[in-house]
N, C-alpha and C positions, 0 to 999 in steps of 0.2 A: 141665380139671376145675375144678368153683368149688369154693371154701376155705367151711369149714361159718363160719356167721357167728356172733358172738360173744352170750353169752346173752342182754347188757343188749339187744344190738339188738333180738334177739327180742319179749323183755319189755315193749320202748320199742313195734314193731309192734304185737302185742297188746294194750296196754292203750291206745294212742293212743285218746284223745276220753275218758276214764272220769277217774272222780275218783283211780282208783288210779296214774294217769302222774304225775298231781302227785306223789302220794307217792314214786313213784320217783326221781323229777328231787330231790325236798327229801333224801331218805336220800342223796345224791351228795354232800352238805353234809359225810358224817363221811370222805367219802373224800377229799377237796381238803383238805381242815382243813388238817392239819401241813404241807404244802407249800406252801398258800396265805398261812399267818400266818407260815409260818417255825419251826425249831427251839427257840428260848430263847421264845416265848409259847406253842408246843405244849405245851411243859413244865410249864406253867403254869394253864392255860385249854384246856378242851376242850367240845365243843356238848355239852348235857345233852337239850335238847328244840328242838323248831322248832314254832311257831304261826302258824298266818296271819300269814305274813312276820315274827313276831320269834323269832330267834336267841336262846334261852338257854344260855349258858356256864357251866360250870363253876371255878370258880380258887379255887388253892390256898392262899393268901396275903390277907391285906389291904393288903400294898404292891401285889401282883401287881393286885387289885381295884381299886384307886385309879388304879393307871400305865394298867390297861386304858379304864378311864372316860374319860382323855383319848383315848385311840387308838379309840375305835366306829366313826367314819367312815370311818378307815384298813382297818378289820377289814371292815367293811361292803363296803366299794370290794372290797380284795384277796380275796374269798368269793366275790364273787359276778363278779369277773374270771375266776376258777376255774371257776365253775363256765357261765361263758359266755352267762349270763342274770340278770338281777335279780330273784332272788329271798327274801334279804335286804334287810329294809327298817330293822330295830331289830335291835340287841343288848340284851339284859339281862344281867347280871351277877349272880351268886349264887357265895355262898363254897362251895365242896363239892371232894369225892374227883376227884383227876385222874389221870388212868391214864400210867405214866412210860412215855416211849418207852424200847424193846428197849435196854440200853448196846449201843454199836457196839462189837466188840471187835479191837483192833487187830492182826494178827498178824505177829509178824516173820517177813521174808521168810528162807527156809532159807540155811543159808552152808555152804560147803564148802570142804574144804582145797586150796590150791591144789600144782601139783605143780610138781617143780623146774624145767621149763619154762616155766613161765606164770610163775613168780617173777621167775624170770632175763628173758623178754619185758616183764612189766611193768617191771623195774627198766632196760631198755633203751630203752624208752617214755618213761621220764622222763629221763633223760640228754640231750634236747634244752633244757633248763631250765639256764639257768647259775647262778642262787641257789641255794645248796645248802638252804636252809632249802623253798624255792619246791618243790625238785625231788621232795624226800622226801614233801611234800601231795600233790603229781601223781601219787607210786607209790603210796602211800595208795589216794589214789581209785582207782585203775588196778586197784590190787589187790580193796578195796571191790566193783567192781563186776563182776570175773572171780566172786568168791566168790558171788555173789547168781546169776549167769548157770548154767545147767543143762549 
């Protein structure tokens, strides 16, 4: 049975040859961004518009503004690496509102009590350790890692 095919392919088919493929291919621009520049300039700098081949950004900062003005070629290259065709030729620069990526939030992994089996296993586990300071980090972990396990 064939696998239904994905919408951009679709969209990519149908508009092939019209002015609107361009558009398609240029809007791929906001999709690559943060993986292509990387995290800590995502942060910072986001596309606001595309024109006939110039890239304008968005940045939050006047250091961020200044630090980017060196890096255009780098932005240039790694955009349009992404995006698997040359279609960034310029970047411009403009101070404005940058939208903050999602915080990642971390979550600690669930711990559980260990019962007096696995106490007495882990503390027999480390008993091959002849430093006693060595032996007790070994049942540590030993332990650490029973309590993380389901």
């Amino acid at each position: 049975m064939k696998r239904p095919a994905p919408v951009t392919d679709l969209l990519t088919a149908l508009l092939r040859g019209t002015p609107a493929e361009l558009r398609l291919k240029e809007g791929r621009i906001w999709e690559v961004w943060d993986e292509a520049v990387g995290d800590k300039i995502a942060a910072h700098a986001q596309p606001a518009t595309f024109r006939e081949g110039t890239l304008t950004l968005h940045v939050d900062s006047p250091p961020w503004l200044q630090q980017l003005t060196y890096l255009k070629k780098e932005l240039i290259t790694k955009v349009n690496e992404a995006l698997d065709q040359e279609l960034v030729k310029e970047i411009q620069l403009k101070s404005g509102k940058v939208r903050k990526p999602a915080a990642t939030v971390i979550k600690k992994p669930a711990r559980r009590e260990l019962s007096a089996e696995e106490q007495a296993w882990a503390k027999e586990q480390a008993e091959s350790a002849a430093d006693p300071e060595l032996r007790a980090i070994f049942e540590s972990l030993i332990r650490r890692d029973r309590e993380h396990r389901g």
